[in-house]
C-alpha positions as CSV (number, residue, x, y, z in Angstrom):
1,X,-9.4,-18.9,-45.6
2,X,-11.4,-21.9,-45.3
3,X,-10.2,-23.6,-48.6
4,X,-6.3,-23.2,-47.0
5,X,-7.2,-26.0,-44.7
6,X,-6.3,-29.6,-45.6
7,X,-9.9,-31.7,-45.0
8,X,-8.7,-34.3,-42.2
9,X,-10.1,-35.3,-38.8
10,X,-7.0,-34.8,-37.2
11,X,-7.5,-31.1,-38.3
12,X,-11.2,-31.3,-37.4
13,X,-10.2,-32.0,-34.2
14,X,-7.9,-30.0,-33.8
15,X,-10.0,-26.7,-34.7
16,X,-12.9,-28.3,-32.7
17,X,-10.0,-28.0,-29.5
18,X,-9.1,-24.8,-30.4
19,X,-13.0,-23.4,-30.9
20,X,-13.2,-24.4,-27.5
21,X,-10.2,-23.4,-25.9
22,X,-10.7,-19.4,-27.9
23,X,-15.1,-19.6,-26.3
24,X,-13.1,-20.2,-23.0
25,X,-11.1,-17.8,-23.2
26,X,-13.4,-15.2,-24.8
27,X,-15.5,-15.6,-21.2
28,X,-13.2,-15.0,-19.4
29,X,-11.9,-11.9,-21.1
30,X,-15.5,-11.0,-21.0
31,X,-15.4,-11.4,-17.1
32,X,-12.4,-9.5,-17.3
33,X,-13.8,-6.6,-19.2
34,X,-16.8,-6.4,-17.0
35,X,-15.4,-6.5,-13.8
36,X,-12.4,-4.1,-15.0
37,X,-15.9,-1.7,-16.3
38,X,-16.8,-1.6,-12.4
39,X,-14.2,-1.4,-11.2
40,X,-13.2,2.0,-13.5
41,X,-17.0,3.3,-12.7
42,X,-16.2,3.3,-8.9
43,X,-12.5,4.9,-9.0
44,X,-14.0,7.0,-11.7
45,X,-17.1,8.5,-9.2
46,X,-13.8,8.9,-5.7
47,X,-12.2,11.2,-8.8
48,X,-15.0,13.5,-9.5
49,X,-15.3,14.0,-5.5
50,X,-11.7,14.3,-5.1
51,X,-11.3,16.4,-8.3
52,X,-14.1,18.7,-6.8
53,X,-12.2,18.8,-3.3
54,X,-9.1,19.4,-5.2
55,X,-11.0,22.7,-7.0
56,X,-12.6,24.1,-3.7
57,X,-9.0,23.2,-1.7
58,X,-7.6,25.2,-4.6
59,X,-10.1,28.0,-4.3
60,X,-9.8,28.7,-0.6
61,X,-5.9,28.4,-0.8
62,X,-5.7,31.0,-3.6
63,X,-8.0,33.5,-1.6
64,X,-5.8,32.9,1.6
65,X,-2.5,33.5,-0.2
66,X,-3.6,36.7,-1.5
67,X,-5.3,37.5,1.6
68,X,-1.5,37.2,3.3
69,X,-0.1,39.4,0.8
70,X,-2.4,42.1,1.0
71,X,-1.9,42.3,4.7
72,X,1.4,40.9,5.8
73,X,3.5,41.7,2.4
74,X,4.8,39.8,-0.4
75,X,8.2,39.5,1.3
76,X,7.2,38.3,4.5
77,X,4.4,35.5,2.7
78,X,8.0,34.9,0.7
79,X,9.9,34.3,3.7
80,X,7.9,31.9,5.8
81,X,7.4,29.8,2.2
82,X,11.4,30.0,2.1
83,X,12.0,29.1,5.9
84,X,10.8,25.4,5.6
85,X,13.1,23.2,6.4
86,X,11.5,19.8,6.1
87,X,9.8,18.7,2.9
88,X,7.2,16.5,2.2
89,X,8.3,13.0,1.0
90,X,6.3,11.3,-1.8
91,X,6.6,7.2,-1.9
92,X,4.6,4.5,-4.2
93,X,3.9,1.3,-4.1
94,X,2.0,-0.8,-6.1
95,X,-1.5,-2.9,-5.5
96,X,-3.1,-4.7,-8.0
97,X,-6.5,-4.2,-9.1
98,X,-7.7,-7.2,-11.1
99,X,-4.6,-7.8,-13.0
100,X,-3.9,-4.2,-13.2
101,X,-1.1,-2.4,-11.6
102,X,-2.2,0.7,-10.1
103,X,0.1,2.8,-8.5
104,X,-0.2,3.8,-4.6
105,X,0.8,7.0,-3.3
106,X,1.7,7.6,0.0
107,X,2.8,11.2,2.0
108,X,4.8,12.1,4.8
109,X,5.7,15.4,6.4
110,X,2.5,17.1,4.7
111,X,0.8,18.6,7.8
112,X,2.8,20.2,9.7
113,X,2.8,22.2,13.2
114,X,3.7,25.4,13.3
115,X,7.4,24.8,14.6
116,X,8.1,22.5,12.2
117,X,7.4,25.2,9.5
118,X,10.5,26.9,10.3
119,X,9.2,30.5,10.4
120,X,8.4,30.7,14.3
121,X,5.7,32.1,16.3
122,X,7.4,35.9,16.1
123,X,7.7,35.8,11.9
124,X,4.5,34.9,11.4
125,X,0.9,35.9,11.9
126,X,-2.4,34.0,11.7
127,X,-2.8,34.4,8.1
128,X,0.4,33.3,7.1
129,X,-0.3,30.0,9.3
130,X,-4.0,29.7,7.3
131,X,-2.3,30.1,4.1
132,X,0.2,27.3,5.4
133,X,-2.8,25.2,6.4
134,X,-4.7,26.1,3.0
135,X,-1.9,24.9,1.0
136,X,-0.9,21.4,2.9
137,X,-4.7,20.7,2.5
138,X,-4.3,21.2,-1.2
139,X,-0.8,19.3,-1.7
140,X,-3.0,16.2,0.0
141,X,-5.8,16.7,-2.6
142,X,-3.0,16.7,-5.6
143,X,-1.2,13.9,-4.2
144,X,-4.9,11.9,-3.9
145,X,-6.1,12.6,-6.8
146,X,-2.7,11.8,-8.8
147,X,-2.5,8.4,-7.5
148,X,-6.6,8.4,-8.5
149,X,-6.6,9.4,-12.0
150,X,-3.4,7.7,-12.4
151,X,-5.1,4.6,-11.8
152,X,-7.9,5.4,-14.2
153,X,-5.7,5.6,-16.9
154,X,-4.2,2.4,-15.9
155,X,-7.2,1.5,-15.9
156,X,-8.5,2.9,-19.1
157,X,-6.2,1.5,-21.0
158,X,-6.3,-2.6,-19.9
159,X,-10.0,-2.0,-20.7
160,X,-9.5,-0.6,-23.9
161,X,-6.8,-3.9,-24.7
162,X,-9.3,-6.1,-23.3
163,X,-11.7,-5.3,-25.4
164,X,-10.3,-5.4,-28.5
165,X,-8.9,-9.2,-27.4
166,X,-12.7,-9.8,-27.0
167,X,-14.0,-8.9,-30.0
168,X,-10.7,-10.1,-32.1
169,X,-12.0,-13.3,-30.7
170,X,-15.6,-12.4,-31.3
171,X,-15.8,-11.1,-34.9
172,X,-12.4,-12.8,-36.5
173,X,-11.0,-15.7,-34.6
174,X,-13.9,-17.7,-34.2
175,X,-15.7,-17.0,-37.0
176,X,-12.8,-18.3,-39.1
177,X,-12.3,-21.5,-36.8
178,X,-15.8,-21.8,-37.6
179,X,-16.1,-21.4,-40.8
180,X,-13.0,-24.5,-41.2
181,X,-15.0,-26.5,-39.6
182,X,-18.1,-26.3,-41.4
183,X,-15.8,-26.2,-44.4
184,X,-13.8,-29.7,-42.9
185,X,-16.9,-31.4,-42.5
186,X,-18.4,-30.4,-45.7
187,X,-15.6,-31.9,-47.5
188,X,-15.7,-35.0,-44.8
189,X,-19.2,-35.6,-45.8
190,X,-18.5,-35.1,-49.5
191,X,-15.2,-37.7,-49.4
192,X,-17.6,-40.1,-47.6
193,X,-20.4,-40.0,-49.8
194,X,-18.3,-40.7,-52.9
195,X,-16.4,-43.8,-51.1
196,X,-19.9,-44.9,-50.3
197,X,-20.7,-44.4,-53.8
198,X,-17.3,-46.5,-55.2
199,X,-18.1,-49.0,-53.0
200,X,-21.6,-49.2,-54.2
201,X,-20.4,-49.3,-58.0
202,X,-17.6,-52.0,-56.7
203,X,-20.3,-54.1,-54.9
204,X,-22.4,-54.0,-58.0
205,X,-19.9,-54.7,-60.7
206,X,-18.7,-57.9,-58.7
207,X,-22.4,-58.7,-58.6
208,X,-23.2,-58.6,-62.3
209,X,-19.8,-60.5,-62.8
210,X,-20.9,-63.8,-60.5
211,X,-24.2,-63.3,-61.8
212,X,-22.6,-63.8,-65.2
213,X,-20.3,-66.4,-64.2
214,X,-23.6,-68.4,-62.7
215,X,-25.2,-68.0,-66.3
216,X,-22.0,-69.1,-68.0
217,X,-21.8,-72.0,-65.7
218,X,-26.1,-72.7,-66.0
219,X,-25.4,-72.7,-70.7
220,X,-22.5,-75.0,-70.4
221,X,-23.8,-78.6,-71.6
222,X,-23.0,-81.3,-69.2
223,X,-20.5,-83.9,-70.8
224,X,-21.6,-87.7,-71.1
225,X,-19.0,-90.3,-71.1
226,X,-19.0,-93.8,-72.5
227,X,-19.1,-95.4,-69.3
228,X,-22.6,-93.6,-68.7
């Protein structure tokens, strides 16, 4: 509350600094917010196409699986899954997107040949190896669009905290460093007018009281000695 403030210049000043200092730094989180705003918008339109690849890769690898077991056998689709030998291998890193740390995902031993699935060229048929191919395509698409959408949550978030730093500053920190220093200067204004006013009163009493003494002085009769 304004009325907590003591009335001084130092504390003027020292409000008028921090009025300035809080408009700085409310641009800037401004800036901030904006660019983070763009930013999100153009991760957010790579998700819905990679969310949409995701659905079709999805899609296509479902309808080759159960094209597999239809023809080749549940036991046999089974056994080449169970044959692979070498794993994919999942890393992150970390980039930074202003100020924000997104993660970065990044694959190895996805794709594969058909030797390196383990099941050989006898234990296997073409649809088997399309169901293979189906479902290393989708494992890609779930790896992008984790590493996506983990980002726009990142993302989301440091928006969402920026803004509320914005209008903290906006709608209740300002206004209150505003509203000491009309209250400061108010009270600056008032303190002056009142010492211009005792100063006034002082100049005029020790007017009245020379003006007084000059009349005492002007009615006292001049003495007249003998030697006049």
């Amino acid at each position: 509350m304004a009325e907590d403030v003591k009335p001084t210049r130092k504390n003027l000043m020292a409000i008028e600094d921090r009025i300035e200092l809080s408009e700085r730094g409310h641009d800037t989180l401004e800036q901030k917010r904006d660019g983070l705003i763009m930013e999100f918008m153009d991760i957010l339109d790579q998700a819905q196409d990679i969310r949409a690849d995701l659905d079709e890769n999805y899609q296509i690898a479902q309808r080759k699986i159960n094209m597999a077991r239809a023809m080749e056998g549940d036991v046999a689709v089974r056994g080449a899954a169970a044959a692979l030998k070498e794993h994919p291998e999942i890393t992150t890193q970390s980039k930074n997107i202003m100020g924000v740390v997104v993660p970065q995902i990044e694959s190895s031993r996805v794709r594969k040949s058909l030797d390196q699935r383990g099941y050989g060229l006898l234990g296997s048929s073409g649809r088997i190896d399309e169901t293979a191919d189906a479902y290393e395509e989708l494992l890609e698409s779930i790896i992008l669009a984790a590493e996506v959408e983990t980002a726009m949550k990142k993302m989301l978030t440091e928006i969402e905290t920026t803004k509320r730093r914005v209008n903290a500053l906006e709608f209740k920190l300002l206004p209150d460093l505003h509203e000491n220093k009309e209250y400061i200067e108010q009270k600056l204004e008032e303190q002056e007018r009142e010492e211009i006013f005792r100063l006034k009163k002082i100049k005029a009493k020790k007017e009245e009281e020379e003006k007084a003494e000059a009349e005492a002085e002007a009615d006292t009769p001049e003495v007249v000695t003998a030697d006049d």
